[in-house]
KEKOL-549337 format. One record per residue: x, y, z of N, C-alpha, C, O in turn; chain; residue in three letters. Coordinates in steps of 0.1 Angstrom, whole numbers. Example, Ala and Ser with C-alpha at 12.3 -4.5 7.8 and 13.67 -1.06 7.14 Angstrom:
+-------+-------+-------+-------+-------+-------+-------+-------+-------+-------+-------+-------+-------+------+
|   n.u |   n.v |   n.w |  ca.u |  ca.v |  ca.w |   c.u |   c.v |   c.w |   o.u |   o.v |   o.w | kette | rest |
+-------+-------+-------+-------+-------+-------+-------+-------+-------+-------+-------+-------+-------+------+
|   132 |   -57 |    78 |   123 |   -45 |    78 |   132 |   -33 |    78 |   142 |   -33 |    85 |     A |  ALA |
|   128 |   -22 |    71 |   137 |   -11 |    71 |   129 |     0 |    79 |   134 |    11 |    80 |     A |  SER |
+-------+-------+-------+-------+-------+-------+-------+-------+-------+-------+-------+-------+-------+------+
// end
This chain:
+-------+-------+-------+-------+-------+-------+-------+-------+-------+-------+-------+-------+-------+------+
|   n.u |   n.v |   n.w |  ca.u |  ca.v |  ca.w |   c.u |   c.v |   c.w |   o.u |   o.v |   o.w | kette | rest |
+-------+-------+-------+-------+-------+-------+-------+-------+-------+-------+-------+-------+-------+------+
|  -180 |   -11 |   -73 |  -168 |   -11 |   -81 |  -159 |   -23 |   -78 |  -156 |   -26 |   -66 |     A |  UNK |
|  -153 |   -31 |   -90 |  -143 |   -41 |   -86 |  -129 |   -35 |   -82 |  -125 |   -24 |   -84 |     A |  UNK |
|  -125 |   -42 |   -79 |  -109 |   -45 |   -71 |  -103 |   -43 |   -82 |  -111 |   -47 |   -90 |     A |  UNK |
|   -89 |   -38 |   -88 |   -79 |   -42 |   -93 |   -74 |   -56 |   -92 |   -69 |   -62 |   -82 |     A |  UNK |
|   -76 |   -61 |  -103 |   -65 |   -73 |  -102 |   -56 |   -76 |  -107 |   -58 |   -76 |  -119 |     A |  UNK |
|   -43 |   -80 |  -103 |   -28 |   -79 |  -103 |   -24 |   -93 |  -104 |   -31 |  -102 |  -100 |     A |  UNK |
|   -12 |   -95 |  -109 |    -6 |  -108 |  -112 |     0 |  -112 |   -93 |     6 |  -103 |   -88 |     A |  UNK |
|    -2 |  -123 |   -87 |     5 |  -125 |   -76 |    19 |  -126 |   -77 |    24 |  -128 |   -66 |     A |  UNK |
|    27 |  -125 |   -87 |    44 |  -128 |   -92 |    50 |  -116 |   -92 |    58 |  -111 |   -83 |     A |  UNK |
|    44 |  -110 |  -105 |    49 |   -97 |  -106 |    41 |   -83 |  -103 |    46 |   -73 |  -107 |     A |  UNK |
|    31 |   -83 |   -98 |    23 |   -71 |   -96 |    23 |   -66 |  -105 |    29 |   -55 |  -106 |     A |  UNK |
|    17 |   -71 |  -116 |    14 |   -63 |  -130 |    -3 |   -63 |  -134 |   -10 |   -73 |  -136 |     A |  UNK |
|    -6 |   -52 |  -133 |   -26 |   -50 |  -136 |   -28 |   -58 |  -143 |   -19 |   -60 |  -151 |     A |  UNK |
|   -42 |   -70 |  -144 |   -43 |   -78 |  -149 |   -55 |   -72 |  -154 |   -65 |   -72 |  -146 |     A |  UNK |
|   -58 |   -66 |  -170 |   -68 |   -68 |  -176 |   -79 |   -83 |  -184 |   -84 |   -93 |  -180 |     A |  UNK |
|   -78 |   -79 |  -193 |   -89 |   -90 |  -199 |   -80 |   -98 |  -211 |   -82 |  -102 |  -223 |     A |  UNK |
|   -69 |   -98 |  -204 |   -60 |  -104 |  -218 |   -59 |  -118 |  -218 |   -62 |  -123 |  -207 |     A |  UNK |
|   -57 |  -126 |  -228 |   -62 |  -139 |  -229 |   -44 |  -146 |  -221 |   -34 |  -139 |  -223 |     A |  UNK |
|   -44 |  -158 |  -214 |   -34 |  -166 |  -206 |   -37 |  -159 |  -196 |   -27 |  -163 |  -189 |     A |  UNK |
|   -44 |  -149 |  -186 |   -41 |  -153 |  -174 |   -53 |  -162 |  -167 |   -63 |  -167 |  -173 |     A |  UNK |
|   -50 |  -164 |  -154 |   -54 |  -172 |  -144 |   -59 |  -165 |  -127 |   -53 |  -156 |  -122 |     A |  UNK |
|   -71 |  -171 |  -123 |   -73 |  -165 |  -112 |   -77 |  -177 |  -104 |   -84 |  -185 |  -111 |     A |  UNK |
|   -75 |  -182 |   -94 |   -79 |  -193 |   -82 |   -74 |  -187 |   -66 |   -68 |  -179 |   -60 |     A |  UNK |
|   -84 |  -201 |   -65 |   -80 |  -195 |   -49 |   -66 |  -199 |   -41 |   -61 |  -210 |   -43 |     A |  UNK |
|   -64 |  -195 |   -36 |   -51 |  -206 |   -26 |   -54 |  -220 |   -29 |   -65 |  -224 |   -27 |     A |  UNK |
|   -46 |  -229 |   -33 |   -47 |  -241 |   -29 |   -42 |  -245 |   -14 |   -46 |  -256 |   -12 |     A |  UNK |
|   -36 |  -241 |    -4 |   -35 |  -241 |     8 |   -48 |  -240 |    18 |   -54 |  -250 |    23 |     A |  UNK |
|   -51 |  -224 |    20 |   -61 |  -218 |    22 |   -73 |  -220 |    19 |   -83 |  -222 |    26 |     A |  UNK |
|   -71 |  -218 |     5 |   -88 |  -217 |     2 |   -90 |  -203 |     5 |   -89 |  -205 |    17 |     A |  UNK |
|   -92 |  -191 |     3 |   -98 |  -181 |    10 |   -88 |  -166 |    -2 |   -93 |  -156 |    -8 |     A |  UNK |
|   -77 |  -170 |     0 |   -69 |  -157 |    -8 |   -74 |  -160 |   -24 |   -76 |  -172 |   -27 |     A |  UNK |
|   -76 |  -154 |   -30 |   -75 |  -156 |   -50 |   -60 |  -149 |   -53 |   -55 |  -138 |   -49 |     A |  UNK |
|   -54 |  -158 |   -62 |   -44 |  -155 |   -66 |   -47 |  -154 |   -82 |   -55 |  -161 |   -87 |     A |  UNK |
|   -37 |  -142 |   -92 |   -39 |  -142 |  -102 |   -26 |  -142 |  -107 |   -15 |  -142 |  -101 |     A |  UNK |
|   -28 |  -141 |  -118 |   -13 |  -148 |  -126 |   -15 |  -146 |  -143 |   -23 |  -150 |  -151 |     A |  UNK |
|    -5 |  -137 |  -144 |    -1 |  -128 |  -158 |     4 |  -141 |  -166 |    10 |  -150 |  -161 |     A |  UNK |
|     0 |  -141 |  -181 |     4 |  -151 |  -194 |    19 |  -152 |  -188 |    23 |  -164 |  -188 |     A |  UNK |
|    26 |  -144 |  -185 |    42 |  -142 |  -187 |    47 |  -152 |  -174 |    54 |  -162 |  -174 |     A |  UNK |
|    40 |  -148 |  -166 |    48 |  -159 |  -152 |    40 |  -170 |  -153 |    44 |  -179 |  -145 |     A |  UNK |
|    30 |  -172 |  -159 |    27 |  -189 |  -155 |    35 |  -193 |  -167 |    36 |  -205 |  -169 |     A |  UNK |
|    40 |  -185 |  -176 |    50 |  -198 |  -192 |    58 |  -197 |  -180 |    56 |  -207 |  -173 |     A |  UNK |
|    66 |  -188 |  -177 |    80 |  -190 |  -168 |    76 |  -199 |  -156 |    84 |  -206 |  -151 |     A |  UNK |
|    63 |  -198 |  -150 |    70 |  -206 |  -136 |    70 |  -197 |  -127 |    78 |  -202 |  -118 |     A |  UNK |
|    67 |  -187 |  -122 |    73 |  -178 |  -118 |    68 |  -177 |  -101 |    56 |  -174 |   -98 |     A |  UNK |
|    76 |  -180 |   -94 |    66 |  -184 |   -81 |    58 |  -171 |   -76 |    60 |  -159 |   -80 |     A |  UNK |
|    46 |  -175 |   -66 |    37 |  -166 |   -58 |    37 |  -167 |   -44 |    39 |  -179 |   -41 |     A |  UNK |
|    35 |  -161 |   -37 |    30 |  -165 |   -18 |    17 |  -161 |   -17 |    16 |  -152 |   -25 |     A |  UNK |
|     7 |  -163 |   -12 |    -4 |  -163 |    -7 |    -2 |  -152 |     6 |     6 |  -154 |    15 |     A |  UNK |
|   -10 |  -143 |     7 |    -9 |  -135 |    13 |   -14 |  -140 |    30 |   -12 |  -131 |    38 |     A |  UNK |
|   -18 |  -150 |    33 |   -29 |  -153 |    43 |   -17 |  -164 |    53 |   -11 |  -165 |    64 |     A |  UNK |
|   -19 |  -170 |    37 |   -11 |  -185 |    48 |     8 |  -186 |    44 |    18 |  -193 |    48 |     A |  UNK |
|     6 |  -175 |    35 |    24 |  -182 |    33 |    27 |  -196 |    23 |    38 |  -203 |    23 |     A |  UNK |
|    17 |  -198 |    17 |    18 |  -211 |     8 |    31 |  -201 |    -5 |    34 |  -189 |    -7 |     A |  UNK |
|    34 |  -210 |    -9 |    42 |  -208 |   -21 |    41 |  -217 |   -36 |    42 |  -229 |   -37 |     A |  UNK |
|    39 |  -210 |   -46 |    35 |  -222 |   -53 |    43 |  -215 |   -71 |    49 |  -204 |   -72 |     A |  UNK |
|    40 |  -223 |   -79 |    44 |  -223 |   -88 |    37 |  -219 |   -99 |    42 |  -220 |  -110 |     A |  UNK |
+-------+-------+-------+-------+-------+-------+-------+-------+-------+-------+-------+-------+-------+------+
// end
């Protein structure tokens, strides 16, 4: 069974809807961060659970 995946901004369930995003840390490398249509138009920052990176 997969994981739930959630926006890293807002903790909002991320189904199959078209504008989000999934990568890994750019810091790290190791965390995947995901990101709802709504906070990457806004900008909306994230932290990386591992390293503490912060990003945009």
């Amino acid at each position: 069974m997969e994981t739930e995946k959630i926006c890293s901004s807002c903790g909002v369930r991320l189904g199959k809807n078209d504008g989000m995003t999934f990568f890994k840390c750019p810091e790290c490398g190791v965390v995947e961060i995901g990101r709802c249509p709504n906070c990457r138009d806004q900008s909306v920052t994230y932290t990386c659970t591992k390293c503490g990176f912060t990003g945009p």
